[in-house]
DRENDO-1510 file (C-alpha; in Angstrom, 1 decimal, always signed):
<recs>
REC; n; res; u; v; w
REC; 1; UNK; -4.9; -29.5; +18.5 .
REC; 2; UNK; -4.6; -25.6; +17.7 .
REC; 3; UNK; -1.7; -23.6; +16.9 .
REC; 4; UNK; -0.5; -21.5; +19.2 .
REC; 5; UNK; -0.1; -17.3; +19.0 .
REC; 6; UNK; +2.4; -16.0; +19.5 .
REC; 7; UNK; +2.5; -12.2; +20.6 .
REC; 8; UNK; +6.0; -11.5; +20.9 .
REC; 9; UNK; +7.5; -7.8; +20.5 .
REC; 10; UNK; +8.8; -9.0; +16.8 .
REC; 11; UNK; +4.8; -9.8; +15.8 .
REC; 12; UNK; +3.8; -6.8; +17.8 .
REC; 13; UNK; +6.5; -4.6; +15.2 .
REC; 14; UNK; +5.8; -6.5; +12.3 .
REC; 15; UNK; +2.0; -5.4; +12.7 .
REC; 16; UNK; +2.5; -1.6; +13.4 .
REC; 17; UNK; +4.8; -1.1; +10.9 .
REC; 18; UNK; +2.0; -2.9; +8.4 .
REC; 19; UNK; -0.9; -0.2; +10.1 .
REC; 20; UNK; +1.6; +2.6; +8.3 .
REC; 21; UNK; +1.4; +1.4; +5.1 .
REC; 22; UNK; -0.9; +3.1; +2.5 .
REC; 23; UNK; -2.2; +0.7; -1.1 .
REC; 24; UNK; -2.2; +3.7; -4.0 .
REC; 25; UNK; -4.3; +2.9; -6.9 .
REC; 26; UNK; -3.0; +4.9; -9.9 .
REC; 27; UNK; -5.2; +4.8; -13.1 .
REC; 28; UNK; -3.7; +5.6; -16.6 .
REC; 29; UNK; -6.0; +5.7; -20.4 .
REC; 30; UNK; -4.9; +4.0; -23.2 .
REC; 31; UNK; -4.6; +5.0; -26.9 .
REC; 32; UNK; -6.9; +2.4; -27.4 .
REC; 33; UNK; -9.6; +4.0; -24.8 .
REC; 34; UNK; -9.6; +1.3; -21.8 .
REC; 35; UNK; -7.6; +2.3; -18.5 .
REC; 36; UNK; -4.9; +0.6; -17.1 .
REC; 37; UNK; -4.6; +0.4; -13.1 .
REC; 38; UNK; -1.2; +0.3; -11.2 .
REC; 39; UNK; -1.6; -0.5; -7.1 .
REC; 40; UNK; +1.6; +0.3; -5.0 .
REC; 41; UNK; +1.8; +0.0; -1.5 .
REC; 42; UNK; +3.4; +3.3; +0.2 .
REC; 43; UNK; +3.9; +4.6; +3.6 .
REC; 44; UNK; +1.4; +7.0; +5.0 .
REC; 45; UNK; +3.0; +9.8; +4.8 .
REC; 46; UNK; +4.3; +10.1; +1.4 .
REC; 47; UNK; +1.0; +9.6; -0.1 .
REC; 48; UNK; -0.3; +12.9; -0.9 .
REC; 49; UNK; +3.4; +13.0; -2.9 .
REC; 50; UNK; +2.7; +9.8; -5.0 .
REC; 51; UNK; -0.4; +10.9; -5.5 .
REC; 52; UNK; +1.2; +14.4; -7.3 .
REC; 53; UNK; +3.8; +12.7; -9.1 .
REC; 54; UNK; +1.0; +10.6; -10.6 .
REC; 55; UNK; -0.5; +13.8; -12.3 .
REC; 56; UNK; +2.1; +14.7; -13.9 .
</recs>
């Protein structure tokens, strides 16, 4: 037997507020040479900041 959806207005938030989310991939060298990667998840609009502060 299958599981049952369900499409209620708290799955219904739960998925738009996911849609304004934003996965920043920050890269850093090494002394050594080899880069590092960080991943952060940010909302949509305060990616262009993160993305600044990261060249700093």
């Amino acid at each position: 037997m299958a599981k049952k959806q369900s499409f209620g207005d708290k799955v219904l938030r739960q998925k738009a507020e996911a849609k304004k989310m934003a996965k920043v991939i920050v890269s850093t060298k090494k002394e050594n040479g080899q880069y590092s990667f960080q991943q952060k998840m940010v909302e949509a609009g305060d990616v262009q900041a993160v993305i600044k502060e990261s060249k700093q």
